[in-house]
N, C-alpha and C positions, 0 to 999 in steps of 0.2 A: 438429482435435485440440487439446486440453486438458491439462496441465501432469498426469504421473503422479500421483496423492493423495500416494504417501509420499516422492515426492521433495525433497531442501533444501530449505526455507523456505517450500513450498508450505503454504498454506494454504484448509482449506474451508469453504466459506461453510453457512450452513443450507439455501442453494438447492439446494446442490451444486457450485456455480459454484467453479473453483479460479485463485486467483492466488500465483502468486510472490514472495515480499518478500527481498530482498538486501541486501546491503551491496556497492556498487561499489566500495571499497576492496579485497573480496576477488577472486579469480578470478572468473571467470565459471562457475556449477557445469558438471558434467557432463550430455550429455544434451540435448537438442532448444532452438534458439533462441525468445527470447519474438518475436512476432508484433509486440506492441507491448510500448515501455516505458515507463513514466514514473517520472520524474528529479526526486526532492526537493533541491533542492541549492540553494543559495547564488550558486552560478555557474552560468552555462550548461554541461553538462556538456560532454565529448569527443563525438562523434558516433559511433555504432551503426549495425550495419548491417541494422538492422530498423529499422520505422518507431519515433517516438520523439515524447514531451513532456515539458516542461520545468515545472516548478511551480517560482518564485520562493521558495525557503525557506530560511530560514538556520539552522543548525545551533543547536539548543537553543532554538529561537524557533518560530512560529509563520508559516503562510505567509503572503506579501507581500497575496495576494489569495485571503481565503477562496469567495468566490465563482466564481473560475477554479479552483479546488482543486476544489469541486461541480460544477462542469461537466467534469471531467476524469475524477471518479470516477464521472459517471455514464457515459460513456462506458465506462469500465474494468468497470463494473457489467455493462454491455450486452455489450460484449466479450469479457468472460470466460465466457459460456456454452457458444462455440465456439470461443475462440481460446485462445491461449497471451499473458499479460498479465502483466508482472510491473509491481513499484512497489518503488523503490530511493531509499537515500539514499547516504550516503557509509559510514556503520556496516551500517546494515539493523533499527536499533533504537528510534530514538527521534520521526524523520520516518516512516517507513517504519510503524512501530507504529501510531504516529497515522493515518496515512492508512487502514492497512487498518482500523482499528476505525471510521473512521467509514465506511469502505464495509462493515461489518460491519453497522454502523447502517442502511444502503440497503439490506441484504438482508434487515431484518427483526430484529435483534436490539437492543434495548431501549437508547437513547446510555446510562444507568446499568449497564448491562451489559458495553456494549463493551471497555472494556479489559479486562474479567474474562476475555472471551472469547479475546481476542487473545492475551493472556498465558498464557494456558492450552491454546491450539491453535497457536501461532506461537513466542514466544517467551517466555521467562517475563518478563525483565525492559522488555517493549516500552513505549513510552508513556512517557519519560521524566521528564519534568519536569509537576509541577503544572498549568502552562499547558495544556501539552499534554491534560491528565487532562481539566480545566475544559472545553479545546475540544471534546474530544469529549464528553464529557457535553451540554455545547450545542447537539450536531448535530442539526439536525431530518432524521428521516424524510422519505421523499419524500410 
């Protein structure tokens, strides 16, 4: 089973494919646990009681390792066809935006697009910072 369409922060891809984006600062929403997570964060997060990864990123920056970032999302890519997947930072805006826009980019929509996309189906202000914009403009398709 697959994250309800209209529930918080879910978000759908053009596959269909749904994942979750959060901010772990807030509660945890209501409603069925994600399967897996992954943790944009600065530090190693707290531990979950679902399976779990960690992407080296630090708030307002860019991750430590873009290439572990690609191999993470592609997994989340694969993942989220039949499971429950969410991708979290500490807000759920500006790491969090990033990441799904470029797995927005895996799913087929254009890296010149991506943030349109995301800000328009997820949240409006996602993708913070320039860097962030540049990176995913950058992201190559699979």
């Amino acid at each position: 089973m697959t994250w309800e369409p209209r529930a918080p922060g879910v978000l759908a891809l053009p596959s269909g494919r749904l994942v979750r984006g959060r901010g772990r600062r807030a509660p945890l929403p209501p409603g069925p646990e994600p399967e897996l997570g992954v943790y944009l964060l600065g530090r190693r997060p707290e531990p979950v009681p679902w399976e779990e990864r960690w992407v080296r990123w630090p708030d307002f920056r860019l991750p430590a390792d873009p290439a572990g970032l690609r191999s993470v999302l592609l997994e989340v890519w694969e993942r989220s066809a039949a499971e429950r997947v969410e991708l979290a930072c500490a807000g759920g805006t500006g790491r969090t935006g990033t990441a799904l826009a470029c797995l927005a980019v895996l799913d087929g929509v254009p890296p010149a697009q991506a943030v349109a996309f995301v800000r328009e189906h997820y949240r409006p202000k996602a993708v913070e910072t320039p860097g962030q914009r540049r990176f995913v403009s950058r992201f190559a398709p699979r």
